[in-house]
N, CA, C and O atoms as CSV, one atom per row, in Angstrom:
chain,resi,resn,atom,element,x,y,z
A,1,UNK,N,N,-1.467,18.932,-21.329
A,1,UNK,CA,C,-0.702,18.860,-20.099
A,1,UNK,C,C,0.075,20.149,-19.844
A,1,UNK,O,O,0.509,20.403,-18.721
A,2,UNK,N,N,0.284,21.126,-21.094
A,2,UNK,CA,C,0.813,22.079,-20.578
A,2,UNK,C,C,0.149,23.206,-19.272
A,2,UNK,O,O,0.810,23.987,-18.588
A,3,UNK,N,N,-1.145,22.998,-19.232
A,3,UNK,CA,C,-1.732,23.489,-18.211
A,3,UNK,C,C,-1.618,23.139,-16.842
A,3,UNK,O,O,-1.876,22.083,-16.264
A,4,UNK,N,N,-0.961,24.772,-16.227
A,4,UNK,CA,C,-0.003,23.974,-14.910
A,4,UNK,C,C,-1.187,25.289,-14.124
A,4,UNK,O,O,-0.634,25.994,-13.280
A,5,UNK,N,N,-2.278,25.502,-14.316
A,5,UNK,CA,C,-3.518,25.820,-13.079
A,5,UNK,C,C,-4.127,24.936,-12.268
A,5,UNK,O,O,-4.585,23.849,-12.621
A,6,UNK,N,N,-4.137,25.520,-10.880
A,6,UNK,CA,C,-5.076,24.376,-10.054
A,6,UNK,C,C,-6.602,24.289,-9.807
A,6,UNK,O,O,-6.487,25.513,-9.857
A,7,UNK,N,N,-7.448,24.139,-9.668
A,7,UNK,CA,C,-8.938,24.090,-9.198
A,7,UNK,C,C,-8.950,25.156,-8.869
A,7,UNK,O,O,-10.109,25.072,-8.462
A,8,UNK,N,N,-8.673,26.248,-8.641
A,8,UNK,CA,C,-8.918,27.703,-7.781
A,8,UNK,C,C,-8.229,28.622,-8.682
A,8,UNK,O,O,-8.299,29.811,-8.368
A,9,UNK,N,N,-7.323,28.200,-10.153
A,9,UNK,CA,C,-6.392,29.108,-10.706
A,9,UNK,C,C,-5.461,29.485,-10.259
A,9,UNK,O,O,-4.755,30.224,-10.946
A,10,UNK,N,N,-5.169,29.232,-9.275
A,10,UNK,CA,C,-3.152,29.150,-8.756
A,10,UNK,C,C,-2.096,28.106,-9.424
A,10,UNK,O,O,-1.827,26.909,-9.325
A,11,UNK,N,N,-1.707,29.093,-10.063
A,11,UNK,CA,C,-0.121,28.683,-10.533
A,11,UNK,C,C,0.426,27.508,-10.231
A,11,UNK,O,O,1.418,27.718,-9.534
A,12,UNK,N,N,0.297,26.641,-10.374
A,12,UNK,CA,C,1.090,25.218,-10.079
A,12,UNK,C,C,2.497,25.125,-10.858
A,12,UNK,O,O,2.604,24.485,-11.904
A,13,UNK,N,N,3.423,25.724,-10.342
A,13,UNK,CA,C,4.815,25.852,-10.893
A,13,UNK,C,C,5.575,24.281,-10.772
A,13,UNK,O,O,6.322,23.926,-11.684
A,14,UNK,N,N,5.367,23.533,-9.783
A,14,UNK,CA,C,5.803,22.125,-10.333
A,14,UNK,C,C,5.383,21.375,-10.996
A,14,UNK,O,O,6.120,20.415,-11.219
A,15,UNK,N,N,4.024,21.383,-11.658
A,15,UNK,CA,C,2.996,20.669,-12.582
A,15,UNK,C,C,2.653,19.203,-10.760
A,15,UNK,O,O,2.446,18.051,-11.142
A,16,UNK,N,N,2.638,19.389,-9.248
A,16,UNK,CA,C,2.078,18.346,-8.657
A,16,UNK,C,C,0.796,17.582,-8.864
A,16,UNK,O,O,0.358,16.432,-8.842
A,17,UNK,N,N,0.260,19.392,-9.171
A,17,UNK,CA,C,-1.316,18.668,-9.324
A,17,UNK,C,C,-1.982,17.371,-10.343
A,17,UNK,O,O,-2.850,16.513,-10.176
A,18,UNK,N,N,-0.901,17.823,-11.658
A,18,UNK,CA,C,-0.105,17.106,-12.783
A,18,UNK,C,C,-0.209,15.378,-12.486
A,18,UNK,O,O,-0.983,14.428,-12.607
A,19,UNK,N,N,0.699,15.615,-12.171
A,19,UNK,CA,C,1.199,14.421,-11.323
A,19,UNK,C,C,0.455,13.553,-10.403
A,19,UNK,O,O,0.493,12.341,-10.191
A,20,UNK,N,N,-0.247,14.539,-9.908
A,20,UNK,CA,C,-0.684,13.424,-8.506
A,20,UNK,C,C,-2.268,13.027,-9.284
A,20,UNK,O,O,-2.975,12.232,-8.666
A,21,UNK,N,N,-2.703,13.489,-10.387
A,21,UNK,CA,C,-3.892,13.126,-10.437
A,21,UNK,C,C,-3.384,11.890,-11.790
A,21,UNK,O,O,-4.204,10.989,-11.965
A,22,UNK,N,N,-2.365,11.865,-12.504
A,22,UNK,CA,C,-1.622,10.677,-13.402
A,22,UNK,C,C,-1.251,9.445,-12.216
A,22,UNK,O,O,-1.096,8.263,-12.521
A,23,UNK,N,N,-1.163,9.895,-11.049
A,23,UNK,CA,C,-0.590,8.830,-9.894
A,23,UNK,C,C,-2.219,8.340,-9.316
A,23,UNK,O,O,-2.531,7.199,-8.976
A,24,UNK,N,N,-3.054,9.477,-9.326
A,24,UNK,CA,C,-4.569,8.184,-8.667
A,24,UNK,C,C,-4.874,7.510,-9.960
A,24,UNK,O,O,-4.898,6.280,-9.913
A,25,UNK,N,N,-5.234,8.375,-11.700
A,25,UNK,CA,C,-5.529,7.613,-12.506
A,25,UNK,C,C,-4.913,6.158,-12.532
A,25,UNK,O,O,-5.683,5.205,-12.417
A,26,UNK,N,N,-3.567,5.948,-12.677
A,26,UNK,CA,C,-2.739,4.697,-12.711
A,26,UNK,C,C,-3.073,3.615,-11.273
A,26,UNK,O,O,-3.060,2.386,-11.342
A,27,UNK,N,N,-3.294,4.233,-10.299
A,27,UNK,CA,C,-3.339,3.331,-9.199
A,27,UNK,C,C,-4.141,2.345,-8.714
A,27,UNK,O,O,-3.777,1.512,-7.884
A,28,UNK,N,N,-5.545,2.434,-9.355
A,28,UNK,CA,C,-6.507,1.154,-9.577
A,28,UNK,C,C,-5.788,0.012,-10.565
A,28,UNK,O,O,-6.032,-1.155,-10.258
A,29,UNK,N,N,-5.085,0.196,-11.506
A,29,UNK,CA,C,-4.459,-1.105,-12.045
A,29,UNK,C,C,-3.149,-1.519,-11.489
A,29,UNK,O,O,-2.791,-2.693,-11.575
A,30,UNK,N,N,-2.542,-0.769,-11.021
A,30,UNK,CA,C,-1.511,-1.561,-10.050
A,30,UNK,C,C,-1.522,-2.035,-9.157
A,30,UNK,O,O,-0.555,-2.730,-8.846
A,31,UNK,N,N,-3.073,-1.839,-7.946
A,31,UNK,CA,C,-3.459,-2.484,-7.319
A,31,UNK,C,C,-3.988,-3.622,-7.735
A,31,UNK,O,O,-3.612,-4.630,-7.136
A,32,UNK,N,N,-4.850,-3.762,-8.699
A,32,UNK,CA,C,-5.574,-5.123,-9.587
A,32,UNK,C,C,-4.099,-6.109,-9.520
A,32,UNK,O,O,-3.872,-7.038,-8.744
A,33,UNK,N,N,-3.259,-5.587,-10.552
A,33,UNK,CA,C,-1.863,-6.283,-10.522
A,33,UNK,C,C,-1.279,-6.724,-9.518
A,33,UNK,O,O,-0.659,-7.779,-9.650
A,34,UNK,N,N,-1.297,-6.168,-8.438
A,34,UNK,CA,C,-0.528,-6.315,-7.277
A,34,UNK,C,C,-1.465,-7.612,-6.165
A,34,UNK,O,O,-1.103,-8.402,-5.293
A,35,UNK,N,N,-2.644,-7.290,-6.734
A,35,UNK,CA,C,-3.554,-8.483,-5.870
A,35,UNK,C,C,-3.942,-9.903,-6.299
A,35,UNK,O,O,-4.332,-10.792,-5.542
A,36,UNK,N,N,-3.735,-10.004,-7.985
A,36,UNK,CA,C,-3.732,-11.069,-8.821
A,36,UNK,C,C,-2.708,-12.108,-8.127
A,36,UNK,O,O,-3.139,-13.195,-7.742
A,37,UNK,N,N,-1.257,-11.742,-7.961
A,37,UNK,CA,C,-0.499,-12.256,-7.585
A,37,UNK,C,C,-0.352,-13.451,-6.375
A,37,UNK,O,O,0.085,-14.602,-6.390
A,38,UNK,N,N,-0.939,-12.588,-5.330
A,38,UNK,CA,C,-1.320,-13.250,-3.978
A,38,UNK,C,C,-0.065,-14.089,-2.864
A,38,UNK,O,O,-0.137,-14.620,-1.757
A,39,UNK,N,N,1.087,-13.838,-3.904
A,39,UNK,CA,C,2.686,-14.137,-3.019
A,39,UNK,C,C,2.457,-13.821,-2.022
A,39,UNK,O,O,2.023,-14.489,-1.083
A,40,UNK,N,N,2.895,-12.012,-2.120
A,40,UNK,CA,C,3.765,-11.567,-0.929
A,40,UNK,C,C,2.238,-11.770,0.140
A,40,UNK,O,O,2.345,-11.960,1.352
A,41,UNK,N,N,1.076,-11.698,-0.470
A,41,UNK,CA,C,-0.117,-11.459,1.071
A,41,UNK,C,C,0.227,-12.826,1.976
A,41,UNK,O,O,0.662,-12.827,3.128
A,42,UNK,N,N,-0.102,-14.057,1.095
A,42,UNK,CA,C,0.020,-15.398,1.391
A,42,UNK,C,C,1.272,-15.866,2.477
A,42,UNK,O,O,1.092,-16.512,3.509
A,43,UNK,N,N,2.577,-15.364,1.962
A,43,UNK,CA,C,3.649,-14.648,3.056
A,43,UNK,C,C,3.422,-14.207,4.727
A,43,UNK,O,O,3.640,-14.850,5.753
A,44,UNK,N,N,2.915,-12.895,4.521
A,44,UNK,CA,C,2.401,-12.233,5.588
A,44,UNK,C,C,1.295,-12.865,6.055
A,44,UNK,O,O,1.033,-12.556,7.218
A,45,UNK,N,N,0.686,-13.505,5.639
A,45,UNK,CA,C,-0.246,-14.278,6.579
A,45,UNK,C,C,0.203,-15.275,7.454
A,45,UNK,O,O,-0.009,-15.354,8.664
A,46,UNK,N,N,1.032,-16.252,6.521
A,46,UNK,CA,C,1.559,-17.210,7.172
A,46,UNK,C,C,2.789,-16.875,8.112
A,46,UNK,O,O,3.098,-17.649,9.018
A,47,UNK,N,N,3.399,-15.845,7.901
A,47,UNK,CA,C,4.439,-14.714,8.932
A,47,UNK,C,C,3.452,-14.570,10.354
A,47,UNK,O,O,3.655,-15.239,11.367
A,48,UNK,N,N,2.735,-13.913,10.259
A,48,UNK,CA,C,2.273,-13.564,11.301
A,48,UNK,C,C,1.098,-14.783,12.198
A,48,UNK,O,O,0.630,-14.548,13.312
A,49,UNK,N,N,0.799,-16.139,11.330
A,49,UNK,CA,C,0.469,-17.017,12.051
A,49,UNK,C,C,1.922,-17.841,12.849
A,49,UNK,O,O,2.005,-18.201,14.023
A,50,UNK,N,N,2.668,-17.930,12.062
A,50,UNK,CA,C,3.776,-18.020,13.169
A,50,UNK,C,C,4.357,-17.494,14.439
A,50,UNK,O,O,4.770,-18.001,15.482
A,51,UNK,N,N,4.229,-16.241,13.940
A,51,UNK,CA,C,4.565,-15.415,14.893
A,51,UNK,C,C,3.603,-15.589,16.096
A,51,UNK,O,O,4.043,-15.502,17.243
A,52,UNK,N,N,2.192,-15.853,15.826
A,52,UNK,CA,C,1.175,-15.908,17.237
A,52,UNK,C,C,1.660,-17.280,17.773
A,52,UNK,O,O,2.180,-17.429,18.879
A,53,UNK,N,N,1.498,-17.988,17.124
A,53,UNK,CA,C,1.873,-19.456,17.950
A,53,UNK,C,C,3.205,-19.228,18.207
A,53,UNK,O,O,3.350,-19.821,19.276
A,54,UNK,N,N,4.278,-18.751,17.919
A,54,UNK,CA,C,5.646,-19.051,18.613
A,54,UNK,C,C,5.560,-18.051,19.738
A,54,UNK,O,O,6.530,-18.119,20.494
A,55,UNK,N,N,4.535,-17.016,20.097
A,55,UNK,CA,C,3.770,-15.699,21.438
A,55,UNK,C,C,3.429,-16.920,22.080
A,55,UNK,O,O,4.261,-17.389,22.856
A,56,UNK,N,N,2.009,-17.715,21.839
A,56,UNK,CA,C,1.760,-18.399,22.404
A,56,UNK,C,C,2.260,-19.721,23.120
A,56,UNK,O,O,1.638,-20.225,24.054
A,57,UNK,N,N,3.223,-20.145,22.698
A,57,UNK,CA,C,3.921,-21.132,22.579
A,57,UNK,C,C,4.773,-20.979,24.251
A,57,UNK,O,O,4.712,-21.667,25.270
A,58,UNK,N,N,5.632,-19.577,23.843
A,58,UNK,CA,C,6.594,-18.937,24.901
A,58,UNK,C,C,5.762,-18.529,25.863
A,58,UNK,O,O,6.256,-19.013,26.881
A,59,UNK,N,N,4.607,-17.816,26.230
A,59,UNK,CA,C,3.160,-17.533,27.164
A,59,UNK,C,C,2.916,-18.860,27.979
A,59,UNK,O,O,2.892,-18.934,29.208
A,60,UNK,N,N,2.705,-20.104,26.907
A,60,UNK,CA,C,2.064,-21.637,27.875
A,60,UNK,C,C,3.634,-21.728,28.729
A,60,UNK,O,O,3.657,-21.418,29.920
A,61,UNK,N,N,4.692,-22.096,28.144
A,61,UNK,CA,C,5.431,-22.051,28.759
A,61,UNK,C,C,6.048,-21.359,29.870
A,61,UNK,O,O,6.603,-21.826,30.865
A,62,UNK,N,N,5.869,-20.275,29.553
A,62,UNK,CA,C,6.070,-19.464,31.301
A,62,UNK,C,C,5.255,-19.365,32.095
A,62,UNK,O,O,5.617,-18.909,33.180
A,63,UNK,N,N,3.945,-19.705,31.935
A,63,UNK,CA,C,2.821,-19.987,33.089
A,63,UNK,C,C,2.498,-21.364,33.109
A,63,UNK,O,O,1.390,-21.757,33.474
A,64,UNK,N,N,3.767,-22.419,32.589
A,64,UNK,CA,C,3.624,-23.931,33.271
A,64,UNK,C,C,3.811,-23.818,34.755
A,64,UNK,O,O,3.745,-24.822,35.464
């Protein structure tokens, strides 16, 4: 890791390149993790089916 060159041999003085390729490696299992769960989606689904019927709801009503 001490190697702070980029694909072209420029100097990478913050180590980003570092970093951002430890941030895609890691990010297929925190997505796995994050989708096992199925809370917060289950949430937002049922959020936004509310939300259409209480649109629709206020819509029938002003074109009674």
């Amino acid at each position: 890791m001490a190697n702070t060159q980029g694909p072209q041999g420029h100097h990478d003085p913050a180590g980003s390149t570092q970093m951002f390729r430890a941030f895609v490696d890691e990010a297929p299992q925190g997505r796995q993790a994050a989708s096992t769960g199925g809370g917060p989606r289950i949430g937002l689904i049922v959020g936004i089916v509310v939300a259409v019927a209480v649109v629709a709801a206020v819509a029938w009503l002003a074109l009674r």
